[in-house]
N, C-alpha and C positions, 0 to 999 in steps of 0.2 A: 674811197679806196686809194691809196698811196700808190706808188708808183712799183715797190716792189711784190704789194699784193696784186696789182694788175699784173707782173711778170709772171708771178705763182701761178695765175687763174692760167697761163696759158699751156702752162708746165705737166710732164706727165708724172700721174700720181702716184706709181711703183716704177721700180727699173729691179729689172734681174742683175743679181750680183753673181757671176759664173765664178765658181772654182778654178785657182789660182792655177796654172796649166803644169808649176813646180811641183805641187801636190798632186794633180790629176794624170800628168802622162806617165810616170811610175808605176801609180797605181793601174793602170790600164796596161800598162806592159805588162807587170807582173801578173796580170790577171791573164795574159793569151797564155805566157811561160804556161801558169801552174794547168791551164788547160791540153797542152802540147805534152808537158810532165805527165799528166794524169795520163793520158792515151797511149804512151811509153809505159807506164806504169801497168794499166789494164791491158797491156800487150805483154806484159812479161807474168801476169798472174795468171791472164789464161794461159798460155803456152807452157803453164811450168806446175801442172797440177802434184799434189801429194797423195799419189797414190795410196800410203799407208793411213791415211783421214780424209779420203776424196769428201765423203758427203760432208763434213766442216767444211775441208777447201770451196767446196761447191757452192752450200751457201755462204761463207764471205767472202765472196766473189761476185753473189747475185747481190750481196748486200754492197757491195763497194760499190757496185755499176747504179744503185740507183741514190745512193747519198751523191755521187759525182752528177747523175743529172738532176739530182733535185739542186745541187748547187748551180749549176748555169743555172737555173730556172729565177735561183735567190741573186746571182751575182751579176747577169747581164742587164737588168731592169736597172740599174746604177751606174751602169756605162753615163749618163750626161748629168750628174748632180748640179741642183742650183740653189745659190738663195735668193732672196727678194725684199727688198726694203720699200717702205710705205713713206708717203707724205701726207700726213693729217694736214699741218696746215695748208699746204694747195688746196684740201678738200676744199678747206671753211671759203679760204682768198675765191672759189671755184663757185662754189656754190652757197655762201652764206652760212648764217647760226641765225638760232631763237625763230620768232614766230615766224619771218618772212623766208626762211631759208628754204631752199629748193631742192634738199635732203630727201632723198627716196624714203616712202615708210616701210618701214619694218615688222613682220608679225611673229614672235616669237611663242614658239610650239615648248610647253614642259608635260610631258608623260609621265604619268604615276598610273599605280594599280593598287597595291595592298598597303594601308596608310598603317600596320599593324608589322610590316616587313620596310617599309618604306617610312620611318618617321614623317607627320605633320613639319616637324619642327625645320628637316632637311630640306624639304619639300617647299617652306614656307621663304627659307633663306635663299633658294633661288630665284622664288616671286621675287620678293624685294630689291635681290641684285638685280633683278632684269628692270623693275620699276625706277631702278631708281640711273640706267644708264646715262653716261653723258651724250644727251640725242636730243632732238626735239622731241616735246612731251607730245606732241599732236599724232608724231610721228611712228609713236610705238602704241604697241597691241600685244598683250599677252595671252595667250590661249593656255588654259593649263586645262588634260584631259584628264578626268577620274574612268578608268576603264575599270575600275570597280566598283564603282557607282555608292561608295561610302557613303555615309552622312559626319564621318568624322574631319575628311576631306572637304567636303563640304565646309561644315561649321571654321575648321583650320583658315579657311581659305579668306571666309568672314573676317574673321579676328584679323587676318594679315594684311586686308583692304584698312582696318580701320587703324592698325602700327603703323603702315604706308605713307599715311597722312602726315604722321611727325619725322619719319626715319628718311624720305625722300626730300624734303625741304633742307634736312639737317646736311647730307650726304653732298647735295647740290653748292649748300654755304659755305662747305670747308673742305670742298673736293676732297673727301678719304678716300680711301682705298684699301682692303676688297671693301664694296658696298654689299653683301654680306653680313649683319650684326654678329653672328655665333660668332664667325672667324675676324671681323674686326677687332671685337671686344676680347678676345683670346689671342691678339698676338704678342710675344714678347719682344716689342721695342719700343723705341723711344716717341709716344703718338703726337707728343710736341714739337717735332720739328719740321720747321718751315710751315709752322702755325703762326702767324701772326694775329688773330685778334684776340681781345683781351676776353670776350665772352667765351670762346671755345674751352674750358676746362670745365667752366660753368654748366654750359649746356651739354658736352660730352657725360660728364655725370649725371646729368638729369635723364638723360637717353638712355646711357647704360640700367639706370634703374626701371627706366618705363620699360625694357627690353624683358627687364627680371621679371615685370611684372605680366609680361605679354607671354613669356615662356612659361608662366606658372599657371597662367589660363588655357594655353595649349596643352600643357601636359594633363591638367585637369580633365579635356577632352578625350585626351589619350583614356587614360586613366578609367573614365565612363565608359569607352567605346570597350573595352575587356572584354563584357559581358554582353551579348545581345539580349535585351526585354523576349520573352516570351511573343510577347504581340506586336514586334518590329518596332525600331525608331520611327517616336515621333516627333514633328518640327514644333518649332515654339508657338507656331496658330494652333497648335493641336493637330491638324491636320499629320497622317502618315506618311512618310517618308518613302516616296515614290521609287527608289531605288531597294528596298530594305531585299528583296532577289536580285543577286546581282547577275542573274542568270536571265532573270525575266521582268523586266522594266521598260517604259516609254523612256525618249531621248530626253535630256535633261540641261537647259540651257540658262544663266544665268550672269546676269552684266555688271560686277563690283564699283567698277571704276570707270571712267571717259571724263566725253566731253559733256553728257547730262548728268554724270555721277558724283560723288563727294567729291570736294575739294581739298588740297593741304591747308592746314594750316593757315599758313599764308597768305591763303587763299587763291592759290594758283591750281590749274589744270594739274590732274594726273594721266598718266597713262592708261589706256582703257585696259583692266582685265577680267577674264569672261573664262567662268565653268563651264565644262562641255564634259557629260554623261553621254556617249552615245546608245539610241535601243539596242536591247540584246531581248532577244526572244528563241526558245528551246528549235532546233530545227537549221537554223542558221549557223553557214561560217562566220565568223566575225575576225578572223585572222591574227588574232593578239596585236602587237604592237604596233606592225604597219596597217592593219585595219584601224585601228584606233589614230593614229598617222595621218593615213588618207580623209577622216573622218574631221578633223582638223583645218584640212587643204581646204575644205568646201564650205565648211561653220566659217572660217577664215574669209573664203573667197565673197561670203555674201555679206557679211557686217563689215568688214574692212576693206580685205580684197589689195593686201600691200604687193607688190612685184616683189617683194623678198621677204623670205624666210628663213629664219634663223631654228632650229630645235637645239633642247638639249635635256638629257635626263634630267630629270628632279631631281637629282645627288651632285649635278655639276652648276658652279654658280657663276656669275660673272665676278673675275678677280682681276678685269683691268675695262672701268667703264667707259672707256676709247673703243672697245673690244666691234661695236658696230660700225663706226668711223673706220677700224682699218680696213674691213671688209668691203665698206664702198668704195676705198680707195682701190678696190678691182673692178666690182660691180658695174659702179659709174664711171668708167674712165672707158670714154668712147675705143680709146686706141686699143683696150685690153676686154672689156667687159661685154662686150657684141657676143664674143662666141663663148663664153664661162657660164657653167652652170649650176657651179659651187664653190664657194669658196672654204676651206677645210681647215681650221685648227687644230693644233696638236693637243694630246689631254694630258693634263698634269693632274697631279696627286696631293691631298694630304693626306697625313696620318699614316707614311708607310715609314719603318723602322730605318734606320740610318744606313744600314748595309741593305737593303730590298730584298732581304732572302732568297723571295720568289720573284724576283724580274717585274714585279706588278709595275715600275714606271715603263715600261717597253720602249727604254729608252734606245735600241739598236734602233726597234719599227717607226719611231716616231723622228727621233734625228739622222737618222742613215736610210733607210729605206725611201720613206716618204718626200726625201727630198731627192734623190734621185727618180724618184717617179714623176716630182714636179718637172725636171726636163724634158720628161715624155709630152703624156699628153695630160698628165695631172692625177694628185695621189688619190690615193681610192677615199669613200666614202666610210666613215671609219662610227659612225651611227649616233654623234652627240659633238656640239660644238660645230656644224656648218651651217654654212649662209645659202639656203639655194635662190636662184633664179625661179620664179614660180612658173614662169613657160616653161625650162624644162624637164618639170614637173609633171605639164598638161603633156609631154610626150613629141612636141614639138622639135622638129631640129633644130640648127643653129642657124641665127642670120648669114652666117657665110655661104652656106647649102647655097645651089645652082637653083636661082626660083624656075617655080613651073610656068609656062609662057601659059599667055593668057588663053589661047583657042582652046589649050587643055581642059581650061576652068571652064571654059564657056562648055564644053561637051557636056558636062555634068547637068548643065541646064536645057541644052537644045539637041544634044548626042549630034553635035555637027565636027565632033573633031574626027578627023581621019584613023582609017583604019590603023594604020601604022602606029599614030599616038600610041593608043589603047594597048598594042600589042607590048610595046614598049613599055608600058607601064606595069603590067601582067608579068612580063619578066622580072621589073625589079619587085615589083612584091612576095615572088617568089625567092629571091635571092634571099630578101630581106627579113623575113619572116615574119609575115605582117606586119613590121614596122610601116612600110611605106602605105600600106593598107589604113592605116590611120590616120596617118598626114595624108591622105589621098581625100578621106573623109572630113578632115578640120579642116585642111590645108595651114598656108603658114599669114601669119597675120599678114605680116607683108601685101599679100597679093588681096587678101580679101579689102584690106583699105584702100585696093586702086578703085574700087567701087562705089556709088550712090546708096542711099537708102535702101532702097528698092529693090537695087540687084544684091544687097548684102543679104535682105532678109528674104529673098528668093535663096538666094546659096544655103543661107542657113537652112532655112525649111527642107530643102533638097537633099543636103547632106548628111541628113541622119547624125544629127549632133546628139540626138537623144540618146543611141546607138555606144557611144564612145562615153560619154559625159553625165546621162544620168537625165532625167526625167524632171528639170530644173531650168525654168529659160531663163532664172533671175543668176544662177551660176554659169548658165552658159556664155549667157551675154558675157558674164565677167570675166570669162575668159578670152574675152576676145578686145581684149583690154591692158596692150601690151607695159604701160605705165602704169597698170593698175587703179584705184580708186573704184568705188560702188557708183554702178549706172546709172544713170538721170533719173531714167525709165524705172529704177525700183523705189516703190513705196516705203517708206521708213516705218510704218506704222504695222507694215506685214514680215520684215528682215526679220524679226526671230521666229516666226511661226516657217518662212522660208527656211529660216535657219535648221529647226526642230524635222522638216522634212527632209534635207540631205542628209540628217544623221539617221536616219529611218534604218533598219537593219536590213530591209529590203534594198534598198535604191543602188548596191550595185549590181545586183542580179542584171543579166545579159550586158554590162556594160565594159567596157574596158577599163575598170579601175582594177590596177592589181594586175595587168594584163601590160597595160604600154602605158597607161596612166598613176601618177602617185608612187609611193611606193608600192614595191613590187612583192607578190607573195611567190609563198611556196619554198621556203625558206626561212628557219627560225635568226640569222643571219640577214635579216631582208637589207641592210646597210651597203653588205658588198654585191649584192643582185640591185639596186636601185642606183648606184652609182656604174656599176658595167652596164648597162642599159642605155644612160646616157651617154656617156664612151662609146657606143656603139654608134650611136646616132650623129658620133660628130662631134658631142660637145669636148671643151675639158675644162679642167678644172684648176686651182690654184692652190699653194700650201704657203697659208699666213704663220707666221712666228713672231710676233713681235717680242719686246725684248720681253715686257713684263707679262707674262702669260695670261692669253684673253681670258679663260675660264678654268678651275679647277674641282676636281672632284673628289669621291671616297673613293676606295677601292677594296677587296676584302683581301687582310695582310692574312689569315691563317691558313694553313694549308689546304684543308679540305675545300673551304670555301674557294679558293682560286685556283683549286683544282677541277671542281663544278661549273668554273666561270668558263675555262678554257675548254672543258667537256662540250659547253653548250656554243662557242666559238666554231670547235674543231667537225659537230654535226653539222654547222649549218654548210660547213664547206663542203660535208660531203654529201647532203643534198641536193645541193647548187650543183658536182658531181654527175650525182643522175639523172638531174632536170634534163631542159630543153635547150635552158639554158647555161650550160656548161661551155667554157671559153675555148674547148677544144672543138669546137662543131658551127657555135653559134656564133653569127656578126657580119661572116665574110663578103657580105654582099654591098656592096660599094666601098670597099676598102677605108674605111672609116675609125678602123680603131689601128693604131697602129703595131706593128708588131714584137717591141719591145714594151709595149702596155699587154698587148697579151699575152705574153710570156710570166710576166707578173700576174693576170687573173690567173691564169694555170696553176705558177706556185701559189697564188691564195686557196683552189680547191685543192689539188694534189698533196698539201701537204700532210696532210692526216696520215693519207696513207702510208707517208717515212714511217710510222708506228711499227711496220711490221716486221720491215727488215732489221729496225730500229730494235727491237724487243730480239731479236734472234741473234744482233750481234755485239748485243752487251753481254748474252747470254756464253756465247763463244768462249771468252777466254776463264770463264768457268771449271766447262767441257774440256777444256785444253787441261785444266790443271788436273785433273780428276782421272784423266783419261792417260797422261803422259804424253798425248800426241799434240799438234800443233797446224796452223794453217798453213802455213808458208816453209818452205822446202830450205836448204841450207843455202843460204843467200853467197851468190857470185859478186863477186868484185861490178860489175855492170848491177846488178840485180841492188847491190849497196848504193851505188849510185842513184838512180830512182827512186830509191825510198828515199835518202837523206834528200835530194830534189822536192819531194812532194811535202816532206815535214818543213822542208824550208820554205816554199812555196805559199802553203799555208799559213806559217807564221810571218811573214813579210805582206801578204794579203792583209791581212788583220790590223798589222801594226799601219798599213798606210793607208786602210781606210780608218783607222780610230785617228791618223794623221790631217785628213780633211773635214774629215765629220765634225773634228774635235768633242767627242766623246770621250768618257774614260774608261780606262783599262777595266776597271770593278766593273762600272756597267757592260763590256762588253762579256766578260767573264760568265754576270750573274746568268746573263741571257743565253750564253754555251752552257752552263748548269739546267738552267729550267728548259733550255729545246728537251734535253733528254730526259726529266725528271716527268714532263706534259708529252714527250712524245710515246714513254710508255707504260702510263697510265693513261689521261684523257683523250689523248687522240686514238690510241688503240680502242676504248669504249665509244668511242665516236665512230669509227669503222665498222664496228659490227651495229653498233644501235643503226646505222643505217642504212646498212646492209638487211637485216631485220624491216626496217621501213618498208623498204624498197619491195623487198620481198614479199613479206606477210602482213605490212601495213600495219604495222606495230607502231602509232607514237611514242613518242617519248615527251612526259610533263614536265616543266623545269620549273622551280619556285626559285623565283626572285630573291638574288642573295642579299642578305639582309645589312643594311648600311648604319647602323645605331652605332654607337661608337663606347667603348670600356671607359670605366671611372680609372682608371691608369693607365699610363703613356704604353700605347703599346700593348697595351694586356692582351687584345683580338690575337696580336702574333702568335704566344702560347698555348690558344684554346686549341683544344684536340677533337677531334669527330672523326670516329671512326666511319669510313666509308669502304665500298668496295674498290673503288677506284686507287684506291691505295695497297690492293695485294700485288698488283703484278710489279712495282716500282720495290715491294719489301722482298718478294723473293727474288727477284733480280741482284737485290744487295745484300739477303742472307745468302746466298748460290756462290757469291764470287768472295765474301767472307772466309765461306767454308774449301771454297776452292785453293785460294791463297795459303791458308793450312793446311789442306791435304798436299799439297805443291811443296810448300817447306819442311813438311815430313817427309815427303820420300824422296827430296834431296837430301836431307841428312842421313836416311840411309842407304841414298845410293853409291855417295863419294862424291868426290871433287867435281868430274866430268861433267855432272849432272847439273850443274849451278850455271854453265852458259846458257844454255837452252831454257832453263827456268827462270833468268833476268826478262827474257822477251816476256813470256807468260803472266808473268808477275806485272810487268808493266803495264799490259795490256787490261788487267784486274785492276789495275790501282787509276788507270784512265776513267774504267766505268766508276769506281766508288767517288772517285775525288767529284765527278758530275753529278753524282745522286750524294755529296754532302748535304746538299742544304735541307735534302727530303728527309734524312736521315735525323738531324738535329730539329725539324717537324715532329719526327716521331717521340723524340727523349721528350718536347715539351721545354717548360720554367723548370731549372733548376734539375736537369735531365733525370724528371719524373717518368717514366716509361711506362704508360699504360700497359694494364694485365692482360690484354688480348695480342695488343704486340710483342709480349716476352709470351705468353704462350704459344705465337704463332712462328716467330722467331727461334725458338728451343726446337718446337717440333718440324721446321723446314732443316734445322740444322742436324737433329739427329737423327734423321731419314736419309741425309745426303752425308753424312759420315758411315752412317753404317755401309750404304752402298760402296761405300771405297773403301772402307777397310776390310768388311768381313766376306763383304757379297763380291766387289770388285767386277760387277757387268761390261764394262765398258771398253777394255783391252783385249782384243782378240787373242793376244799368244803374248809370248814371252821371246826373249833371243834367245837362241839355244845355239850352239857351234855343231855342226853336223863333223860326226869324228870321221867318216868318210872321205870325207873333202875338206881341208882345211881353212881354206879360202873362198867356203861359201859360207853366206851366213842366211839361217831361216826363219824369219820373221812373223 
């Protein structure tokens, strides 16, 4: 090691880059202003009601007060933005490369379900990017879970151990990038440059064709799997395919790849990857995703047992094979990675349309949001694409926590610690809501390895490890295994039959998984409940960007489908809501989550419910037009001030955080289109569907949106599906269509007068449609084809709401009339 690699090794492996204080104190000014404006503002609309349309005035008024607090809720979480830069090579100078390196292992979690909604093929290209990362091969583990217990998945998975062989040696030799083959072989650029060896054209085309030929045997899988045989799949022993009920099957475990399995090529190690079916049996929860998750954590903990964990959906691949190196560059870095309990990637997209119609990059949430949460206590948990800590995981706090003195521990063994202790401990369990109840029963590594043999496995036996962890002492041990690796003490020859028992459908029964261990249920969102949990306890977390984006995914560009996506986002918020653990209630007990972190869980569950106001006062200047009346009284010279103050407000707001964020204007735009487009449709059906839950215990089923992709660029955008979730967004914009007409008719025959007061109205109409364009250009379709259910549904909203104003005219109390009595009053 040279002399400036020894300087590296000593060097810290990230540094926060804080936001330039040019950029940032503006923006923090402007932000008290438009809060000071707003409260001027809300002081002059309640004081100043419209008696001749109170119940308009009334609700938007209720409607303004709560868009104003759902805004602090979105705006003060970004009070301290930061960014962060990584040093790879410190890692390496730090800890080494190739066999002898000192690189923590890694076990990377991919989740699939329905391989018929979920392509093999998609499924297959995220193995291979994970197999084929720039890491030590020794180092990684891939877990992929079939929670649908295929055989097509299965066989897929086959076929893609034995592509591995050529496609990981190849990837390795001429560092490409994405490693990925679909999206490799499908880019359009130049794949020669800063290629230097004279073989690579050679062998790159040899690849791409063994690729052809490994897709054509996959689909062929595909293809057979169509039709289920009458008498279930069977495997090529003959033998029946153990899964062929995906509802009623033993656990199902299977080792493609390691260190006893095939080799490349070249004859070099691969990466160990290993199928996991877990039991399902009639009678049992099995929790979907974080069931299947947790299910992983334990398959994991007894065949490898890596201190980190990486997940990510089967549709998102690794598109930058550094992508685990940057992560340890938090993980491992003593000065930083003691109290981190994840490290969080941002998710990028391909295959969305060049304008993003629907906001599907979530580019505001991902580059403005989330890095302002990183100054907190760390961005939320976003359910694909992070690295955790697998302590805490186990539910564990963080090594900074105050350890417990040792007579504490010892009472558990001899009940010699004092009255007082106990009492004191009893309170904080109560505070804490069973949290400390369970570190009370694990305790924290820390202190159990001040201990001998002896007293460890007196503690253990004492502490009801079975209690919290599960009916496994070969998992338990491993948990108590702060560096991770498989215990001395376990037999190799028994670790899959161990294995085959923690996925039992039973084994969490009475235990704490799902409760304070693993992910957490109760919640089809279990992502933002698994990451507030650890927040709670202490930890945080970190938000990696590098330049070239660690992992990319699909996403559904048409409308209905990423209407359904956000439906099933917008319930899980509002179950989390009614839970236990809702961030308005739960935490407070040792002051551990901070409180511009939970100010942001709040806006994560509250914001559904914007839907309602939301839907009432787009509806407003409808009403306004149809009616002749208006909400706002005739505006004072002060009363002109505070509005022109809050329009200003807001647009300087905007322009100076798309100034540090450095975001663009489109993307900020698209994402003010689709709040209002999802906030009333899918988050309104999300309100009631769990309201409904709540209530009557009504589930709600969500099928897996489907990631296959169209034989032209883009085609998914155009496809139409009609849904329900799509009526309340179409009369909201036939309503203010017809309202804008009805408005410019009876200005023109009411005379001149009439045209000031109908600019406000008007304007206020062309707010909502310009925000429901894009839903709108959804509905026309290719070539603005306009399905016959939306021209029939459209004709008939619009001439039910014309006739009411021309012929029926319900909605105007009186007319003016001049009382000839009194000249100078007038009767309203």
């Amino acid at each position: 090691m040279d002399e400036k690699d020894l300087t590296d090794a000593y060097e810290p492996l990230s540094r926060v880059i804080p936001i330039s204080k040019n950029k940032l104190t503006p923006y923090r000014a402007v932000i008290i202003m438009r809060l000071i404006v707003l409260g001027l503002f809300f002081h002059y609309r309640i004081t100043n009601p419209v008696n001749s349309a109170f119940g308009l005035w009334m609700t938007s008024v209720i409607c303004e007060i709560w868009f104003g607090f759902s805004w602090i809720l979105d705006q003060f979480p970004k009070w301290y933005p930061i960014n962060r830069e990584t040093y790879v090579d410190r890692l390496i100078a730090r800890y080494g490369d190739g066999e002898e390196s000192g690189l923590a292992p890694v076990d990377f979690f991919v989740s699939t379900v329905d391989p018929l909604k979920e392509p093999p093929l998609i499924t297959a290209n995220t193995v291979l990017s994970i197999l084929a990362v720039d890491y030590p091969v020794e180092k990684i583990s891939c877990y992929v879970s079939d929670d649908g217990s295929a055989m097509l998945t299965f066989e897929s998975l086959a076929e893609t151990a034995e592509y591995a062989r050529k496609w990981v040696p190849f990837c390795k030799k001429y560092a490409i990038e994405p490693r990925a083959p679909e999206f490799y072989f499908s880019q359009k650029i130049d794949y020669l440059k800063d290629k230097i060896h004279p073989s690579f054209v050679k062998e790159r085309r040899a690849m791409k064709r063994d690729y052809e030929e490994y897709k054509v045997r996959i689909n062929a899988l595909v293809a057979k799997a169509q039709k289920t045989p009458d008498e279930g799949w069977i495997m090529q022993d003959g033998t029946p395919w153990p899964g062929n009920n995906p509802r009623d099957h033993p656990g199902m475990i299977q080792v493609f790849l390691g260190e006893t399995g095939a080799r490349d090529f070249d004859g070099n190690e691969l990466p160990r990857l290993v199928y996991v079916s877990r039991e399902k049996r009639p009678g049992y929860q099995h929790h979907k995703k974080a069931g299947a998750m947790n299910a992983l954590v334990r398959v994991s903990a007894v065949l490898t047992n890596a201190p980190y964990i990486l997940n990510l959906d089967c549709d998102h691949y690794v598109n930058n094979s550094k992508a685990v190196r940057e992560a340890m560059c938090f993980m491992m870095d003593p000065t930083v990675g003691r109290d981190v309990c994840y490290v969080q990637f941002p998710q990028r997209f391909d295959g969305i349309d060049r304008s993003d119609r629907y906001a599907n990059r979530n580019v505001v949430f991902f580059d403005v949001n989330m890095k302002g949460l990183d100054g907190l206590q760390g961005p939320v948990y976003v359910g694909t694409g992070c690295c955790f800590n697998r302590q805490a995981l186990y539910g564990y706090g963080p090594p900074s926590l105050p350890a417990l003195p040792k007579s504490s521990i010892c009472s558990w063994c001899c009940c010699c610690c004092p009255k007082k202790k106990v009492e004191r401990s009893e309170r904080e369990i109560n505070r804490d809501s069973r949290r400390e109840d369970l570190e009370s029963a694990i305790f924290n590594l820390r202190e159990i390895d001040n201990y001998d043999e002896y007293e460890r496995s007196m503690l253990i036996s004492q502490m009801s490890f079975e209690k919290s962890f599960g009916l496994s002492s070969v998992f338990i041990e491993s948990t108590l295994m702060e560096n991770g690796g498989v215990p001395e003490s376990a037999n190799p020859s028994t670790l899959i039959k161990e294995a085959i028992h923690v996925i039992s459908c039973g084994y969490e029964e009475k235990t704490e998984w799902g409760k304070e261990i693993g992910w957490i249920y109760g919640s089809v969102t279990e992502d933002i409940l698994t990451g507030f949990k650890m927040h709670c306890r202490g930890w945080r977390s970190i938000y990696c960007m590098p330049v070239r984006p660690a992992f990319k995914g699909s996403a559904p560009i048409n409308l209905s489908d990423r209407l359904h996506q956000v439906l099933r986002w917008a319930l899980g918020s509002v179950e989390i809501f009614f839970s236990r653990h809702c961030p308005l209630w739960y935490g407070y007990g040792g002051g551990r989550l901070k409180w511009l972190q939970r100010l942001s869980y709040i806006n994560t569950i509250v914001y559904p419910f914007t839907s309602l106001p939301l839907v009432a006062y787009c509806c407003l200047p409808a009403i306004c037009l149809l009616t002749g009346k208006f909400i706002i009284p005739t505006l004072s010279n002060a009363a002109t001030i505070w509005f022109l103050g809050l329009f200003m407000s807001i647009i300087v707001t905007s322009v100076l955080e798309l100034r540090w964020s450095g975001i663009g204007i489109e993307d900020w735009w698209r994402n003010e289109q689709f709040w209002v487009i999802g906030g009333v449709s899918a988050h309104l059906f999300a309100v009631f569907q769990g309201i409904l839950k709540m209530i009557a215990g009504l589930d709600t089923n969500f099928t897996v949106t489907a990631k296959a992709t169209d034989d032209t660029e883009f085609g998914e955008l155009y496809l139409f599906k009609w849904t329900t979730v799509l009526i309340p967004p179409t009369s909201i914009l036939v309503l203010n269509l017809v309202g804008v007409v009805a408005g410019f008719s009876a200005a023109l025959n009411s005379g001149y007068e009439s045209w000031g007061p109908l600019f406000g109205k008007v304007f206020f109409a062309m707010w909502v449609i310009m925000h429901l364009y894009p839903f709108l250009k959804g509905l026309m379709g290719r070539q603005n084809r306009t399905p016959t259910i939306v021209v029939l549904w459209s004709v008939l909203l619009a001439s039910v709401f014309s006739l009411l104003w021309v012929k029926i005219d319900p909605f105007v109390g009186g007319t003016e009339t001049v009382n000839t009595n009194n000249c100078n009053t007038i009767i309203c």
